[in-house]
PDB file of N, CA, C and O in Angstrom:
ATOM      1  N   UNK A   1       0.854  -1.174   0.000  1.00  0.00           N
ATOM      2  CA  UNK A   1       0.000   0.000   0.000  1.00  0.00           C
ATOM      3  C   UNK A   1       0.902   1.240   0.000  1.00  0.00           C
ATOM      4  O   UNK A   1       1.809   1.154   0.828  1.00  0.00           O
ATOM      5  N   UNK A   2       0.886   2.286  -0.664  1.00  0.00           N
ATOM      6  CA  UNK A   2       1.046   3.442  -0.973  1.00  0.00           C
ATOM      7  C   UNK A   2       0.710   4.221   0.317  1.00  0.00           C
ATOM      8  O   UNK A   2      -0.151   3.835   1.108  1.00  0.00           O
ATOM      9  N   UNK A   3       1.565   5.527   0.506  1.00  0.00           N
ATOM     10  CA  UNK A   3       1.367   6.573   1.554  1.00  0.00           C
ATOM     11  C   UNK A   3       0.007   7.366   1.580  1.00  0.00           C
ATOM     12  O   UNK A   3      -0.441   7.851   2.619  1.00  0.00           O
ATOM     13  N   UNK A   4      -0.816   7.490  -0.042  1.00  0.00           N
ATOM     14  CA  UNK A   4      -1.791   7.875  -0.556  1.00  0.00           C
ATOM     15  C   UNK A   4      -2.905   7.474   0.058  1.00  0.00           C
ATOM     16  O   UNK A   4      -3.631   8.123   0.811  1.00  0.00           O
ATOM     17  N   UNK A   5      -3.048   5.866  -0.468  1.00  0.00           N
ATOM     18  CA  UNK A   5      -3.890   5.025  -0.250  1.00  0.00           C
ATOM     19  C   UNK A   5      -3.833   4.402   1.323  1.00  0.00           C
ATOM     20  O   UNK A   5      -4.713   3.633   1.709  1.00  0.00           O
ATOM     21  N   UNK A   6      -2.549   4.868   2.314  1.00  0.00           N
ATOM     22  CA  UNK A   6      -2.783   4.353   3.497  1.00  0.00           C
ATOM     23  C   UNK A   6      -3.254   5.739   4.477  1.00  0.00           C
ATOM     24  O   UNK A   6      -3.220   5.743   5.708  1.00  0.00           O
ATOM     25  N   UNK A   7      -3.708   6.928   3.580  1.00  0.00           N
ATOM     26  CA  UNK A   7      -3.937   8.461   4.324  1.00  0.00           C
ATOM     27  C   UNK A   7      -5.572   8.026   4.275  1.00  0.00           C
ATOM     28  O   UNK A   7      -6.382   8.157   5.193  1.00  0.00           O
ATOM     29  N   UNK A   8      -5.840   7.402   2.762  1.00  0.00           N
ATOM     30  CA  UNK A   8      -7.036   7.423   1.918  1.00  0.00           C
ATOM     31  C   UNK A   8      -7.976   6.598   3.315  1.00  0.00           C
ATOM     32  O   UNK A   8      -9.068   6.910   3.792  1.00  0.00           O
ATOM     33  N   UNK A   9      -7.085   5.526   3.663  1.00  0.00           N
ATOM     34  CA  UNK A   9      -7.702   4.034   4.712  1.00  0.00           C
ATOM     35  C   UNK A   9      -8.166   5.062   5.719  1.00  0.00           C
ATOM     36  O   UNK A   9      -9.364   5.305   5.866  1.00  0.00           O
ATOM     37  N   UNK A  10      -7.099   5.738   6.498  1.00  0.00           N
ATOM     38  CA  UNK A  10      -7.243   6.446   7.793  1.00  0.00           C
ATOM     39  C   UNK A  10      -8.642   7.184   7.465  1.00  0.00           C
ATOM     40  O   UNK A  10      -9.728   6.910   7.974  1.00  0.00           O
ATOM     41  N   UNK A  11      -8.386   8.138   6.542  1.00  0.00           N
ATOM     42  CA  UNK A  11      -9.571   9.042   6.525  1.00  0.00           C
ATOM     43  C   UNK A  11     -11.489   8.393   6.252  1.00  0.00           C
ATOM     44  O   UNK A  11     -12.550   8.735   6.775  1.00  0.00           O
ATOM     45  N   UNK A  12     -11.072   7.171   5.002  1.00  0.00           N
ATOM     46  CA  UNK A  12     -11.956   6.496   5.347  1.00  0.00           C
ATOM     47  C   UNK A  12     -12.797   5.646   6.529  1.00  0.00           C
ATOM     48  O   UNK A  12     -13.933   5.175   6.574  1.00  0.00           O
ATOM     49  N   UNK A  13     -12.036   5.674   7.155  1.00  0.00           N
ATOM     50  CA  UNK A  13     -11.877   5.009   8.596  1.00  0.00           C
ATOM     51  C   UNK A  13     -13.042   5.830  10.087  1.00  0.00           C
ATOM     52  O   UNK A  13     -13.740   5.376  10.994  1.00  0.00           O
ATOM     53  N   UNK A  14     -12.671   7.178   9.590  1.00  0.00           N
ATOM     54  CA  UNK A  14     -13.137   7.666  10.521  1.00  0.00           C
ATOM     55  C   UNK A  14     -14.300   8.702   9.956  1.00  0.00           C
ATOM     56  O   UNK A  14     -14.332   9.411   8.951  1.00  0.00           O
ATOM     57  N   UNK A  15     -15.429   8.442  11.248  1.00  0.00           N
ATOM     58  CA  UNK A  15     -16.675   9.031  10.982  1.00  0.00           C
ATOM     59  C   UNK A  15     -16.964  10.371  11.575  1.00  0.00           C
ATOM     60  O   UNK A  15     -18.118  10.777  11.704  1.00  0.00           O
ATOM     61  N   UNK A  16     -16.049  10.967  11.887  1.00  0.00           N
ATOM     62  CA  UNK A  16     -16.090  12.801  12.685  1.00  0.00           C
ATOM     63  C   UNK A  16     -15.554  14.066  11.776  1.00  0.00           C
ATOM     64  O   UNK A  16     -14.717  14.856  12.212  1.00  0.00           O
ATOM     65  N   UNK A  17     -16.137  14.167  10.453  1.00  0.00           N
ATOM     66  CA  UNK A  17     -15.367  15.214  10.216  1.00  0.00           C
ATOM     67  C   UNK A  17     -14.717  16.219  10.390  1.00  0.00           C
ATOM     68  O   UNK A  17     -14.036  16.827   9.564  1.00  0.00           O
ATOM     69  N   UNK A  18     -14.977  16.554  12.005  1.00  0.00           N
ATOM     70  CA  UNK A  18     -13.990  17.791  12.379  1.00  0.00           C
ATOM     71  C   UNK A  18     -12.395  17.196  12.804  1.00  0.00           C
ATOM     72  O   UNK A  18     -11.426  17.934  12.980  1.00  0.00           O
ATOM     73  N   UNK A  19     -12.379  15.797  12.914  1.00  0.00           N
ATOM     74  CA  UNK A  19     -11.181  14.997  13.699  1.00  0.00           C
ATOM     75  C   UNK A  19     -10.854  14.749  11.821  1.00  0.00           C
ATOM     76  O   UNK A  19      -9.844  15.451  11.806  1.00  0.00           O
ATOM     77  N   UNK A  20     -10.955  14.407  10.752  1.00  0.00           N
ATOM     78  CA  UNK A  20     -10.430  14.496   9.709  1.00  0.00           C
ATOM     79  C   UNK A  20     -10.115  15.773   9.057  1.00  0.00           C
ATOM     80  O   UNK A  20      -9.020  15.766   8.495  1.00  0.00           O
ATOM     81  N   UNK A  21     -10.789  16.878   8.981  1.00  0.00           N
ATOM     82  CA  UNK A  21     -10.682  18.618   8.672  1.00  0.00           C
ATOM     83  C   UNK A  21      -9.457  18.524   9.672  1.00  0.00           C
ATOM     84  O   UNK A  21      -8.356  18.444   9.127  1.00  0.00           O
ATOM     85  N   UNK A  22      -9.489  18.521  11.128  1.00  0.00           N
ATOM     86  CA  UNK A  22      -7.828  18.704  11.992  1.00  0.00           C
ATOM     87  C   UNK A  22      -6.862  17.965  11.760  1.00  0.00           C
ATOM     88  O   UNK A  22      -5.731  18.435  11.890  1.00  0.00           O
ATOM     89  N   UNK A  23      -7.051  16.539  11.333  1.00  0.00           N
ATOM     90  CA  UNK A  23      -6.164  15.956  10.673  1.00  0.00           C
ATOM     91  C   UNK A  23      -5.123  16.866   9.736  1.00  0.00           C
ATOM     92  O   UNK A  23      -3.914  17.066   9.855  1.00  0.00           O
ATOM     93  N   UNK A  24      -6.341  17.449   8.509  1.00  0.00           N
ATOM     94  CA  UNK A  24      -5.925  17.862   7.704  1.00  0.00           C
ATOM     95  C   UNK A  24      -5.305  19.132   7.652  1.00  0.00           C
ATOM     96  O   UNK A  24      -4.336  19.214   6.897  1.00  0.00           O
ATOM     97  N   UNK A  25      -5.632  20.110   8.264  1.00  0.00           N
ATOM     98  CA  UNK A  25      -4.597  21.001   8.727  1.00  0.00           C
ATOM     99  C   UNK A  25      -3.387  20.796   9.531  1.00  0.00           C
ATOM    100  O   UNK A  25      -2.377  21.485   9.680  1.00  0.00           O
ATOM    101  N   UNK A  26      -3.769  19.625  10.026  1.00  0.00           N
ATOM    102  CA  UNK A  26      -2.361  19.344  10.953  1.00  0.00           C
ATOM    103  C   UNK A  26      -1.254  19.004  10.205  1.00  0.00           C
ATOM    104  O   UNK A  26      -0.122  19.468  10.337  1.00  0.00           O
ATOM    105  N   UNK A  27      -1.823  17.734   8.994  1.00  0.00           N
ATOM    106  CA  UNK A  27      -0.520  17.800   7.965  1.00  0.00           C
ATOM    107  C   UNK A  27      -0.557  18.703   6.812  1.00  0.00           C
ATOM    108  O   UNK A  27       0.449  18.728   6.102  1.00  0.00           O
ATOM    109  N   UNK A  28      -1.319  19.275   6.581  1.00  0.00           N
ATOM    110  CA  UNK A  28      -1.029  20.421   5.742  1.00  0.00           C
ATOM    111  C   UNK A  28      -0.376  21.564   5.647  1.00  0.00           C
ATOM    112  O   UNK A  28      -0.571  21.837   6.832  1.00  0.00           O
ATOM    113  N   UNK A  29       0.215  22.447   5.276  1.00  0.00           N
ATOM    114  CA  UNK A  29       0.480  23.832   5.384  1.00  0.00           C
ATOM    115  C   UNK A  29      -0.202  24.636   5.401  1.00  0.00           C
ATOM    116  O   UNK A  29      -1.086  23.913   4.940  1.00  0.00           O
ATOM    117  N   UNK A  30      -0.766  25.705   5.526  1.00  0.00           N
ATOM    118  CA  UNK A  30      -1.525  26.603   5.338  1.00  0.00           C
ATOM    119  C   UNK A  30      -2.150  27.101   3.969  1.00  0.00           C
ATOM    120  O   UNK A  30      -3.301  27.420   3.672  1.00  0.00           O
ATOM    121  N   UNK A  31      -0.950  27.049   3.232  1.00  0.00           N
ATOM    122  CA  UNK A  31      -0.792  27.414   1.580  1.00  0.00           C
ATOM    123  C   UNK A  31      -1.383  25.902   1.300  1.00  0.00           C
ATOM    124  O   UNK A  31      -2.257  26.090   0.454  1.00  0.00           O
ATOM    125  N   UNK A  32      -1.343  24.772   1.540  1.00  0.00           N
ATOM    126  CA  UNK A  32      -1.784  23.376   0.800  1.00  0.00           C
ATOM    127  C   UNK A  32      -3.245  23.054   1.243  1.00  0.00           C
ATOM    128  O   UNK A  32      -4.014  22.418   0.522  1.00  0.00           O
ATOM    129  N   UNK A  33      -3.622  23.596   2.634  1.00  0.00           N
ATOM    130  CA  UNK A  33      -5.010  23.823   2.551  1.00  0.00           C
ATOM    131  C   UNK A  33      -6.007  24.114   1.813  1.00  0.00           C
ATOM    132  O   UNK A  33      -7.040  23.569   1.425  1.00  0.00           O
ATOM    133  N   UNK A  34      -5.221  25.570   1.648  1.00  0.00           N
ATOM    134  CA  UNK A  34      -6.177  26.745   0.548  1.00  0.00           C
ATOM    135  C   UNK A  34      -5.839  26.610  -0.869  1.00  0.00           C
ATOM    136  O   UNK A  34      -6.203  27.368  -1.767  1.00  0.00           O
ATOM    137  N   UNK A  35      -5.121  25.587  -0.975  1.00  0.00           N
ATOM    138  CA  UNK A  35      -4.573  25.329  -2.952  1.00  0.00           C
ATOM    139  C   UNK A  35      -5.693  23.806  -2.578  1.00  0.00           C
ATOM    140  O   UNK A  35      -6.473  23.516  -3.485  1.00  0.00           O
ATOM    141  N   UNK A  36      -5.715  23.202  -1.701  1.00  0.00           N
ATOM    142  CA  UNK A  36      -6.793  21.718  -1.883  1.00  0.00           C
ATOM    143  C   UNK A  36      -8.662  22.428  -1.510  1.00  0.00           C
ATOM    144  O   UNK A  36      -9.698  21.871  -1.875  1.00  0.00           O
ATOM    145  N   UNK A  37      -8.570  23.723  -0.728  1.00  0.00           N
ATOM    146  CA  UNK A  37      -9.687  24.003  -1.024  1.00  0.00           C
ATOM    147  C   UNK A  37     -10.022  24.568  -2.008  1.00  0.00           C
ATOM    148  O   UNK A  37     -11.173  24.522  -2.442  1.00  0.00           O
ATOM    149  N   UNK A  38      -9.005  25.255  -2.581  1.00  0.00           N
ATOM    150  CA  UNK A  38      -9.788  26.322  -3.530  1.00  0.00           C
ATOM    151  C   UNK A  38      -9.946  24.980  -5.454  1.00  0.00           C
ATOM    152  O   UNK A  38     -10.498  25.220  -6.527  1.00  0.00           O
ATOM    153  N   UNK A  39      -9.418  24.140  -5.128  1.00  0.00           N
ATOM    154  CA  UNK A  39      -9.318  22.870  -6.298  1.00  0.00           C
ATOM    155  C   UNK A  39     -11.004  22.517  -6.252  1.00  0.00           C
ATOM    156  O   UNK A  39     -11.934  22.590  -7.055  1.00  0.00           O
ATOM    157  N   UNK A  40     -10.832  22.103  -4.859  1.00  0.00           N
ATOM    158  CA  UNK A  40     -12.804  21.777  -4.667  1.00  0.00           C
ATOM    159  C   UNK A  40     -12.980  22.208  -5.085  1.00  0.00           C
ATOM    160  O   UNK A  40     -13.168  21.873  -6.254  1.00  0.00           O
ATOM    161  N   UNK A  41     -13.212  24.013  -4.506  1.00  0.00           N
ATOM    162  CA  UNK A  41     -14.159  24.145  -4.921  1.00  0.00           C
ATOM    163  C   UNK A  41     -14.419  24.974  -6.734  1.00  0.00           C
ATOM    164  O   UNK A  41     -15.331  25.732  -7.064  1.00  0.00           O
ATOM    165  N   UNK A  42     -13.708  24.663  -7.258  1.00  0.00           N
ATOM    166  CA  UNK A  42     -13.286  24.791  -8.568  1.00  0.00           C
ATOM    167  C   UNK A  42     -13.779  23.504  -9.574  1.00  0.00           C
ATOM    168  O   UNK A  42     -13.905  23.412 -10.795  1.00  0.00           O
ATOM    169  N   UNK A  43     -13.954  22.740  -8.660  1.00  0.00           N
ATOM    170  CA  UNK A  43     -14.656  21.526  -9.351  1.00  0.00           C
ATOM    171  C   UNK A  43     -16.094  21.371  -9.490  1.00  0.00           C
ATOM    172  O   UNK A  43     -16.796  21.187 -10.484  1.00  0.00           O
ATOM    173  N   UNK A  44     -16.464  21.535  -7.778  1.00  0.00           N
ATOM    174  CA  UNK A  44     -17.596  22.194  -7.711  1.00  0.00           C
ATOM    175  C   UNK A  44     -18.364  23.279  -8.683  1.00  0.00           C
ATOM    176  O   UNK A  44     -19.421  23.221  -9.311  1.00  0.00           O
ATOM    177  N   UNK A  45     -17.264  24.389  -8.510  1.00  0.00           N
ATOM    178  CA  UNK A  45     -18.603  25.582  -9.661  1.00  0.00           C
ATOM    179  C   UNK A  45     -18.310  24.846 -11.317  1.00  0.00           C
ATOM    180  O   UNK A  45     -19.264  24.944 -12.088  1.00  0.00           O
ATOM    181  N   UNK A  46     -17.226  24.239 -11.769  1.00  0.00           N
ATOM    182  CA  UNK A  46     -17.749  23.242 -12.864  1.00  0.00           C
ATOM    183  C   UNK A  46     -18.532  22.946 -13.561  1.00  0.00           C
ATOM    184  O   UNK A  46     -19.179  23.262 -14.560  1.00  0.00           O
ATOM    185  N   UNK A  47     -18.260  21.802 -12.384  1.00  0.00           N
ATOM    186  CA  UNK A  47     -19.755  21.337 -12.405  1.00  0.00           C
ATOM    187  C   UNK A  47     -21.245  21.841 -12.221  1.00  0.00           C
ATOM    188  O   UNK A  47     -22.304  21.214 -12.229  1.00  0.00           O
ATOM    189  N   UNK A  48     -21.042  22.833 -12.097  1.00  0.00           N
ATOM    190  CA  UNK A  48     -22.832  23.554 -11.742  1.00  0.00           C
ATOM    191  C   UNK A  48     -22.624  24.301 -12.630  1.00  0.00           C
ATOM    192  O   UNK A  48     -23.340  25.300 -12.573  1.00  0.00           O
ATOM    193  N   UNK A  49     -21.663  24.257 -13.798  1.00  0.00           N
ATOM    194  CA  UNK A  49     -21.920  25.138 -15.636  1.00  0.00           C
ATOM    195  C   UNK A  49     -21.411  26.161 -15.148  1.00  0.00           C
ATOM    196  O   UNK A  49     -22.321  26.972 -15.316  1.00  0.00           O
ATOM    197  N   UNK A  50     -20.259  26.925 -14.456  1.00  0.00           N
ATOM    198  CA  UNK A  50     -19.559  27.840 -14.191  1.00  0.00           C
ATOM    199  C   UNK A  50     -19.155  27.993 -15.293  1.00  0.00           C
ATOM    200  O   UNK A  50     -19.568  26.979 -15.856  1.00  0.00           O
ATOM    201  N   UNK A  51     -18.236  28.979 -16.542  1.00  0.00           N
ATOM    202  CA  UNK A  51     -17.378  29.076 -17.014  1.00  0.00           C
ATOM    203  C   UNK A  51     -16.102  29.075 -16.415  1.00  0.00           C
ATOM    204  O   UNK A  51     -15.982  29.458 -15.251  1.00  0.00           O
ATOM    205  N   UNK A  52     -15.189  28.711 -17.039  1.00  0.00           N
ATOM    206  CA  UNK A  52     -13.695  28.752 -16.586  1.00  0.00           C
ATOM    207  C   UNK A  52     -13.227  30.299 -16.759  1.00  0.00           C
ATOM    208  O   UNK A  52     -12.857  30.571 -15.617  1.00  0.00           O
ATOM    209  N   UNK A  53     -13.131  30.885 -17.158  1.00  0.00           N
ATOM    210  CA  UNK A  53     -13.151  32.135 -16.790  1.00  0.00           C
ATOM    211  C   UNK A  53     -14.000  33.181 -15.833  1.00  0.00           C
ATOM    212  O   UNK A  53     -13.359  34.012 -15.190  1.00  0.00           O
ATOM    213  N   UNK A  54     -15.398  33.143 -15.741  1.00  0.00           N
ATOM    214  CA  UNK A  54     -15.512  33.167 -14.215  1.00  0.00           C
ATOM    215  C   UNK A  54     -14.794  32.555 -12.778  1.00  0.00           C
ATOM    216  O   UNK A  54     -14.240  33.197 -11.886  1.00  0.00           O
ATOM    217  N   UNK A  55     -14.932  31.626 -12.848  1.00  0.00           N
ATOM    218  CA  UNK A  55     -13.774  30.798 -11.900  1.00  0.00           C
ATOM    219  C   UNK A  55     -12.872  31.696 -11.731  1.00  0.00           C
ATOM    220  O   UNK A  55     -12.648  32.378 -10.732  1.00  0.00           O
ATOM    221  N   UNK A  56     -12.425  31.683 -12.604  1.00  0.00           N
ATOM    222  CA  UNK A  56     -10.986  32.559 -12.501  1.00  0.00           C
ATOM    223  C   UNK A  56     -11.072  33.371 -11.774  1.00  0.00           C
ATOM    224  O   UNK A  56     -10.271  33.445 -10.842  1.00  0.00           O
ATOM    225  N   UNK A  57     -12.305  34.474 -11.976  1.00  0.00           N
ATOM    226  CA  UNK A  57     -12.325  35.760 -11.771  1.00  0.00           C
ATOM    227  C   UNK A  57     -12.713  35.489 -10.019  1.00  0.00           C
ATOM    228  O   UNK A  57     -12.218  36.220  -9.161  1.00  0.00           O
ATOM    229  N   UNK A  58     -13.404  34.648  -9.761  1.00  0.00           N
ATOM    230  CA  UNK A  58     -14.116  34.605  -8.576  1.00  0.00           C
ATOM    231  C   UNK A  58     -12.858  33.963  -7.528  1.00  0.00           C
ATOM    232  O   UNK A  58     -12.546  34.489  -6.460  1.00  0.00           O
ATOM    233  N   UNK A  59     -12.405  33.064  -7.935  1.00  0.00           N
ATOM    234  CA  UNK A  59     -11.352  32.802  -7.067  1.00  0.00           C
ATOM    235  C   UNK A  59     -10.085  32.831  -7.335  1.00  0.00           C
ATOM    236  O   UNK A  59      -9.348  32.009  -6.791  1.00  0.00           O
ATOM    237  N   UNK A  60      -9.605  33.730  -8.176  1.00  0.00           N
ATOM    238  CA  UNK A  60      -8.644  34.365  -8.360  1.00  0.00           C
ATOM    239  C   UNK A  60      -7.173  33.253  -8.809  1.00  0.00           C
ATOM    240  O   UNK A  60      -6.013  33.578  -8.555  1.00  0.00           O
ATOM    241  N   UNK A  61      -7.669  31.586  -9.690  1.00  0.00           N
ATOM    242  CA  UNK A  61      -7.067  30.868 -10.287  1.00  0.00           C
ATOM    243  C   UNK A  61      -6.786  30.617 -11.861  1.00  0.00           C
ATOM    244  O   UNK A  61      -7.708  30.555 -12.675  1.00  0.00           O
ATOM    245  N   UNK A  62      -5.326  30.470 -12.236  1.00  0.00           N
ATOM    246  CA  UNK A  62      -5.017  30.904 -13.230  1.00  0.00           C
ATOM    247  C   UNK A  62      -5.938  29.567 -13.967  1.00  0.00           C
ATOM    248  O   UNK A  62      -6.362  28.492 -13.542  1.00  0.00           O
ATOM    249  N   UNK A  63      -5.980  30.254 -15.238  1.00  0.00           N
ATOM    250  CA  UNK A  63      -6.851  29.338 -16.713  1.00  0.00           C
ATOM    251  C   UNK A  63      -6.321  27.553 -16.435  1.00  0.00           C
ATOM    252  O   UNK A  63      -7.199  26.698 -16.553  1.00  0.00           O
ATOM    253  N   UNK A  64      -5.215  27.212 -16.159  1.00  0.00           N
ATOM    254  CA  UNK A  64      -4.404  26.552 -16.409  1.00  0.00           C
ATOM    255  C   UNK A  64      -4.870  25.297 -15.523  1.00  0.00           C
ATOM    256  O   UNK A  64      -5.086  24.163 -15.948  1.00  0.00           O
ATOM    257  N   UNK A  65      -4.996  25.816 -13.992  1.00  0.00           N
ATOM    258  CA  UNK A  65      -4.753  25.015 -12.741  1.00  0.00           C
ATOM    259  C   UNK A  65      -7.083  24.423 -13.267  1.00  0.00           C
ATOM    260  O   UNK A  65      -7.671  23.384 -12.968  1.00  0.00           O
ATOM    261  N   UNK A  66      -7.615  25.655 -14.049  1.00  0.00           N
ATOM    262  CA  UNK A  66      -8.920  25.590 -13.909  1.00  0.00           C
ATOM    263  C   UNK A  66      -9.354  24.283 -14.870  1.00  0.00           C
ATOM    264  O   UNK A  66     -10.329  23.556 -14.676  1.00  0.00           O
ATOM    265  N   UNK A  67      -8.218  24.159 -16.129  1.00  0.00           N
ATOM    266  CA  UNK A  67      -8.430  23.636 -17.240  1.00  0.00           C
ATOM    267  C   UNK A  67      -7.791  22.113 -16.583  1.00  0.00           C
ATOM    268  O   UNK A  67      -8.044  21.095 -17.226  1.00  0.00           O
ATOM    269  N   UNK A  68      -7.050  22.008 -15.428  1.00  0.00           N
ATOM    270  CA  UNK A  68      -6.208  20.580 -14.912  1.00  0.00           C
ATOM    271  C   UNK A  68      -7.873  20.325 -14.245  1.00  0.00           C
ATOM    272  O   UNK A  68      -8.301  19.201 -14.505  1.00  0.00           O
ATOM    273  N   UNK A  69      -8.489  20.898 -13.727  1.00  0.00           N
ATOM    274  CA  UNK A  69      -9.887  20.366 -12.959  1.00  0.00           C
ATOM    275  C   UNK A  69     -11.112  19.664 -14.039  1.00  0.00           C
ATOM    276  O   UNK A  69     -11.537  18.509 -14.024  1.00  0.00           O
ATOM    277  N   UNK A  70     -11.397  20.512 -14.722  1.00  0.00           N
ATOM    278  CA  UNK A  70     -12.317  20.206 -16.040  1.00  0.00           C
ATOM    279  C   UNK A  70     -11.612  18.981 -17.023  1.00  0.00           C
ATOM    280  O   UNK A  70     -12.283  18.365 -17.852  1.00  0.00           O
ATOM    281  N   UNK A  71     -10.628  18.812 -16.867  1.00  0.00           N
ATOM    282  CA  UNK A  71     -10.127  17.664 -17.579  1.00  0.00           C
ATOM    283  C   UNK A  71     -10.356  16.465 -16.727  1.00  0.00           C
ATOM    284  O   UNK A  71     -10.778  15.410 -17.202  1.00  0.00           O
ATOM    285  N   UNK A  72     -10.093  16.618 -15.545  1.00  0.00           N
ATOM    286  CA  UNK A  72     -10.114  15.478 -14.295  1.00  0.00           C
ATOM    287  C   UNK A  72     -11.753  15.211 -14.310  1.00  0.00           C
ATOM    288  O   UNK A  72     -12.194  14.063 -14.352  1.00  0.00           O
ATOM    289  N   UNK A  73     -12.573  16.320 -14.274  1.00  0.00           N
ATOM    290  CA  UNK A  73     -14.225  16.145 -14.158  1.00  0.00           C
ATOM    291  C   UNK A  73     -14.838  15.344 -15.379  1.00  0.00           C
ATOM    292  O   UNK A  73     -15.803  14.590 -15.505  1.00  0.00           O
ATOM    293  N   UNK A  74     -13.844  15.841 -16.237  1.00  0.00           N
ATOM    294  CA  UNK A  74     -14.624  14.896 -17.887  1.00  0.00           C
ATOM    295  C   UNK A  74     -13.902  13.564 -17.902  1.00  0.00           C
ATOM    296  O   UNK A  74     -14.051  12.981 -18.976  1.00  0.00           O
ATOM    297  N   UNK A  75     -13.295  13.032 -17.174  1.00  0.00           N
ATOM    298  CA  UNK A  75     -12.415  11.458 -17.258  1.00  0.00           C
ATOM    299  C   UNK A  75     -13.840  10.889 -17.282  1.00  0.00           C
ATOM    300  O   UNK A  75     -14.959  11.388 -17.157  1.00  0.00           O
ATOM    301  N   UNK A  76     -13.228   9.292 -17.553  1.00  0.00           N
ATOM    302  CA  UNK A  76     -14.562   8.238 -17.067  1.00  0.00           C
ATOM    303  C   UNK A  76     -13.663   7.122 -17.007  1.00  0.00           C
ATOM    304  O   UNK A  76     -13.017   6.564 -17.894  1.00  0.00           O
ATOM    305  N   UNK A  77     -13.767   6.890 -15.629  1.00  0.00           N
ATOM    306  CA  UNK A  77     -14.523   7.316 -14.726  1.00  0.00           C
ATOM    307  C   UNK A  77     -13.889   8.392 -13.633  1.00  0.00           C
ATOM    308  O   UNK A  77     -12.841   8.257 -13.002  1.00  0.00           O
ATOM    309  N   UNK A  78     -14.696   9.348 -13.597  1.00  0.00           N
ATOM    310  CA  UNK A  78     -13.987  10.745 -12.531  1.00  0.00           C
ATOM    311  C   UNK A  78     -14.476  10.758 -11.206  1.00  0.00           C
ATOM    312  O   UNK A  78     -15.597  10.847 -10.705  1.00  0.00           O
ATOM    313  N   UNK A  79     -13.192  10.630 -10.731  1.00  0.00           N
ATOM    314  CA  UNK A  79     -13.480  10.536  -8.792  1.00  0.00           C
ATOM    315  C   UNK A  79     -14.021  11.870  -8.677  1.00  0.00           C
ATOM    316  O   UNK A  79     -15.051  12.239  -8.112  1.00  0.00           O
ATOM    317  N   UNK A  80     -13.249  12.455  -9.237  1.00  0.00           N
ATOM    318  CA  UNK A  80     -13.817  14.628  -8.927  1.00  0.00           C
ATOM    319  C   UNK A  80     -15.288  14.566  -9.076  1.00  0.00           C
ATOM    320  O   UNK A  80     -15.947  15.385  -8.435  1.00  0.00           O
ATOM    321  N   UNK A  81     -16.121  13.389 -10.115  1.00  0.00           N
ATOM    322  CA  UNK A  81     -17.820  13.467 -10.120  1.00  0.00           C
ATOM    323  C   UNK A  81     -17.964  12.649  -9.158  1.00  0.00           C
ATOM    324  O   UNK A  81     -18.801  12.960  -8.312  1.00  0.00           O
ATOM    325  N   UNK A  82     -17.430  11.741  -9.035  1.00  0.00           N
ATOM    326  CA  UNK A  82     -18.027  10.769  -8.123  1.00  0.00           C
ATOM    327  C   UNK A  82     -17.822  11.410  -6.481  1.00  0.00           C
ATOM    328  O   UNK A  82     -18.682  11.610  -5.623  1.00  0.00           O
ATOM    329  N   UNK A  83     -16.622  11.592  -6.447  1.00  0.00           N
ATOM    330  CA  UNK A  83     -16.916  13.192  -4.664  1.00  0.00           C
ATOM    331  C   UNK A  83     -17.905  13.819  -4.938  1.00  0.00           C
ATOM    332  O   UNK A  83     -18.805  13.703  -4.106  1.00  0.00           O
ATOM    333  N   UNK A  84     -18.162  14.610  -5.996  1.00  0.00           N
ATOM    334  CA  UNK A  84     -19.220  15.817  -5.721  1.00  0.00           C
ATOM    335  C   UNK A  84     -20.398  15.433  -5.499  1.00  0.00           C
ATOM    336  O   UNK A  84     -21.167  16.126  -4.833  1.00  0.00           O
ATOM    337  N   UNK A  85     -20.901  13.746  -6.243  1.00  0.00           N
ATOM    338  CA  UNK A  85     -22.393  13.277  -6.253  1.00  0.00           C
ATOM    339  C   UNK A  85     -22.155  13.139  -4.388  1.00  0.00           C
ATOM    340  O   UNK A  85     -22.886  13.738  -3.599  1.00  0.00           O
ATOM    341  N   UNK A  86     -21.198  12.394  -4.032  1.00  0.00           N
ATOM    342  CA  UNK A  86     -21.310  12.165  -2.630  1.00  0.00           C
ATOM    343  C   UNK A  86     -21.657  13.437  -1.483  1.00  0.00           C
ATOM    344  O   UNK A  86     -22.360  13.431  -0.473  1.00  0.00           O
ATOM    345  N   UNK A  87     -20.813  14.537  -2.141  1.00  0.00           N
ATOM    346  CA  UNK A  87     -21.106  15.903  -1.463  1.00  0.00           C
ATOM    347  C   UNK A  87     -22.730  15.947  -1.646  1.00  0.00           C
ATOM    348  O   UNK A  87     -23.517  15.465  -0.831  1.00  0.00           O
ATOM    349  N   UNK A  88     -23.064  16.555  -2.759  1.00  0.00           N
ATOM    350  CA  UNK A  88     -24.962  16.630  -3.047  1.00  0.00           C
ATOM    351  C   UNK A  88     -25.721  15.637  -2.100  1.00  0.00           C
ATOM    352  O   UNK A  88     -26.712  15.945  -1.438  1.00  0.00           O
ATOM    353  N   UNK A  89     -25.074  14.303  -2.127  1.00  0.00           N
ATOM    354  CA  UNK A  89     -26.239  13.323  -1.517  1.00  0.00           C
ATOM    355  C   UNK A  89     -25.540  13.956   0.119  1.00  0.00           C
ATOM    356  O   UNK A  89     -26.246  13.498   1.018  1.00  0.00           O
ATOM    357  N   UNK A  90     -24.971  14.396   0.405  1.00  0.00           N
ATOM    358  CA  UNK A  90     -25.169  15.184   2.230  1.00  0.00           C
ATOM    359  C   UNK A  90     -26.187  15.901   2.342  1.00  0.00           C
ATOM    360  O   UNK A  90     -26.961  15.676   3.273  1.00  0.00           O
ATOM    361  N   UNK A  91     -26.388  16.726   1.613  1.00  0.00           N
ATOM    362  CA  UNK A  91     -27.870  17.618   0.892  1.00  0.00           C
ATOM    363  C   UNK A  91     -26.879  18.965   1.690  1.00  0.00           C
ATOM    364  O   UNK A  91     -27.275  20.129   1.649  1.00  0.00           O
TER     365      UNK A  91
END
């Protein structure tokens, strides 16, 4: 097993999202936080027919990092759709 896939176990593992969110700042940086949140949520407006240039404008990410997301969302099969259906079904 991979360092990936043994973070992937842990987090799967546990049912408290505020003890996985502290996880995640704990090994994160500050800057790797806000580059893994602002990816969400870049996938997110995407998917809800954002343009990539809005994006841009709204969260202030270059064309480039927007066009690495929309490529990942159009795979098949795409984990980036398959998270977000899981996000929606939280309601």
């Amino acid at each position: 097993m991979d360092r990936i896939e043994e973070i992937a176990l842990v987090l799967a593992n546990s049912d408290d999202p505020n003890q996985i969110a502290e996880f995640l700042r704990s090994l994160l940086t500050e800057n790797e936080v806000k580059e893994v949140s602002s990816r969400w949520e870049l996938v997110k407006l995407l998917n809800e027919g954002m343009s990539q240039r809005k994006i841009s404008e709204k969260l202030g990410l270059s064309l480039c990092k927007i066009t690495r997301g929309s490529r990942e969302l159009k795979k098949n099969p795409s984990f980036f759709k398959q998270m977000i259906d899981k996000h929606s079904d939280l309601g």
